[in-house]
N, C-alpha and C positions, 0 to 999 in steps of 0.2 A: 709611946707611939714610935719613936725614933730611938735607937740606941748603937750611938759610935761609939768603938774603942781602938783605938791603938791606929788610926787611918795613917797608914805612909804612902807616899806618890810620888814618883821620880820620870822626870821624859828626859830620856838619857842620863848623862852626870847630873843632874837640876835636880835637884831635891825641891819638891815644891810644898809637900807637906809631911811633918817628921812627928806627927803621932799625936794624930788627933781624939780628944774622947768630948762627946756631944752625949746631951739626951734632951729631946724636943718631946713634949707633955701634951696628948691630945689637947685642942681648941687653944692650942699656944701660936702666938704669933710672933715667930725670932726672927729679929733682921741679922746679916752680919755683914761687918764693914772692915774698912782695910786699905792700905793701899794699892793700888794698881799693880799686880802681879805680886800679892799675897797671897794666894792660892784660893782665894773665895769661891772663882767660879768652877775651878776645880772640884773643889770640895760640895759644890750644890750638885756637877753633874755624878759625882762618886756616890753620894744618898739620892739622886735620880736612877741610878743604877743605868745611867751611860756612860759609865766609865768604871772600871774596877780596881780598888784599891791591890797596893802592891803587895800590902800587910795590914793585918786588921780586921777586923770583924762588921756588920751592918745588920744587925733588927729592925725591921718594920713591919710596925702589926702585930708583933712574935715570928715572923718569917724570918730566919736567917738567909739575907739574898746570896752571900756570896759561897753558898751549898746548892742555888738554881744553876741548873744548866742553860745555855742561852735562850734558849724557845722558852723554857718557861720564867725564863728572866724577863720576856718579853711580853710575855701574857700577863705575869706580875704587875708589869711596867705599866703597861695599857690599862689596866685596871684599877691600879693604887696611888698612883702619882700624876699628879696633873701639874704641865708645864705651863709659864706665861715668859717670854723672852723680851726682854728690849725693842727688838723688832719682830712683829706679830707674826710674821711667815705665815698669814693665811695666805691659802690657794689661789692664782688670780681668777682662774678659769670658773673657779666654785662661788654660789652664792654666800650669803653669810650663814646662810638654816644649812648649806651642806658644808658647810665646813663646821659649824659643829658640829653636826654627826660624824665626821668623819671616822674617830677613837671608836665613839657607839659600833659601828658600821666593822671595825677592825677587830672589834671584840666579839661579833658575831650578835650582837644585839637585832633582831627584826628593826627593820626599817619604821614601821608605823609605831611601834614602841621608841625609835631613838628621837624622832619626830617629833613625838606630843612631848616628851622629856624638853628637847630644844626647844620647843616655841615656850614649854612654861619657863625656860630660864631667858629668851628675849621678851619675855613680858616682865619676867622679875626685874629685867636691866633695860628695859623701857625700849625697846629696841625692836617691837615686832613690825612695826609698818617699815623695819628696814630688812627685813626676811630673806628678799628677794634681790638686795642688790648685791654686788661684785665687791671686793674690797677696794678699787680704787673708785667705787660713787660714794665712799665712806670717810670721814672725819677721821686724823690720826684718835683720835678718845676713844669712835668711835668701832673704830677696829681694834683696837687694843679693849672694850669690852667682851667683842666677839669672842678674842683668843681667850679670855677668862673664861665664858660660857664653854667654849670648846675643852679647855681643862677640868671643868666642873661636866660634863656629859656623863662620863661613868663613873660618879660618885667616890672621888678618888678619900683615900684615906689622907692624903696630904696633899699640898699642891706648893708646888720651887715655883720661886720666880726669880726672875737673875735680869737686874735692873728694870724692873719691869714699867717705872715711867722717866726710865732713862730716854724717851726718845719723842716727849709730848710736852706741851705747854703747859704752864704753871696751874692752871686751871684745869686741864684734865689729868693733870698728877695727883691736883687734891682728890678730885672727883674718884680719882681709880684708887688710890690711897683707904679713903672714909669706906669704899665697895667691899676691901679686904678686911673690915671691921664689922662689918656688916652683914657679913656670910661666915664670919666668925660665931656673931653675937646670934644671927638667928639659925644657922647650920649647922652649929659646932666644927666648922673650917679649921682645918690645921695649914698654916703657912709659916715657912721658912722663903726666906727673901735676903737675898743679896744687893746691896743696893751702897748709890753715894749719896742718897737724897737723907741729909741732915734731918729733916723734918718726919718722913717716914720710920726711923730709924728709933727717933725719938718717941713716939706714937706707939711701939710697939711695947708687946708685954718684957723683950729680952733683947738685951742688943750684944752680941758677942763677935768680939774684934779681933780678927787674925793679922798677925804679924809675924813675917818670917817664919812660915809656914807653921804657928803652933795659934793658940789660943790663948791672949795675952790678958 
């Protein structure tokens, strides 16, 4: 599914990561952990393909991304990888149904096509009688399933998450946690996740620990 080799990343003199090799296994679910400015979240937006490594290669799919030119880096992007962030960054202005569409919508998906897609993943996440509200009529759990539904829109071949119940209570950690097993188990969901949550970490099929920018 995923295939790093050789990943280096420098922001100016900062070496942040001196050569990294990764291979993430369809319906595999790898956390990686580390401490605070080990190069983690670096290294998830590098295989996000929002960042480009400075050396080193990146397969996904069989797509060697770092042979795309930007525009199609992007329609790649939109297509294959689904993000979930710590802080959900839905739209305030948009409801929850259009902020899922949103990716649909960017990828030139028909509307009434990206539509029935969203409402069957708010029914899968239990969340259709909330279609219509704004993200702030919404529970932090509850907007942080939205932005999952929104990364799952165009059937991404992977989906990063980078602390992704860094910013929820212990109860809607678990709840979002068991979710990512769940769309594993019956979707075959590929997730890579970054994260400091001990428990998530453990839960998973892979836990690999960066340390001073390598893979310890």
């Amino acid at each position: 599914m995923i295939q790093a080799t050789g990943i280096h990343k420098s922001f100016g003199s900062l070496e942040v990561l001196k050569g990294i090799d990764l291979h993430i296994a369809q319906k595999e679910i790898v956390s990686i952990v580390g401490a605070s400015g080990a190069g983690k979240s670096t290294l998830l937006h590098i295989l996000g393909t929002l960042d480009r490594a400075d050396q080193g290669s990146l397969s996904i799919e069989g797509t060697e991304v770092n042979k795309l030119n930007d525009k199609a880096l992007a329609d790649f992007r939109n297509k294959k990888i689904g993000f979930v962030f710590q802080f959900h960054h839905l739209l305030p202005e948009f409801t929850a149904l259009e902020n899922i569409c949103i990716p649909a919508f960017i990828g030139g998906t028909p509307k009434e096509e990206a539509t029935k897609h969203a409402m069957e993943l708010l029914d899968y996440l239990n969340l259709t009688e909330r279609k219509d509200h704004k993200p702030s009529q919404l529970s932090g759990g509850e907007q942080q399933r939205i932005a999952v539904a929104r990364a799952l829109i165009n059937r991404p071949a992977v989906v990063l998450a980078d602390e992704p119940s860094g910013n929820l209570d212990s109860t809607s950690a678990q709840e979002l946690h068991k979710l990512f097993f769940k769309l594993r188990d019956e979707f075959g969901q590929t997730f890579v996740i970054v994260t400091h949550n001990p428990e998530l970490a453990a839960m998973s099929d892979r836990t690999i620990t960066i340390k001073d920018g390598l893979i310890s």
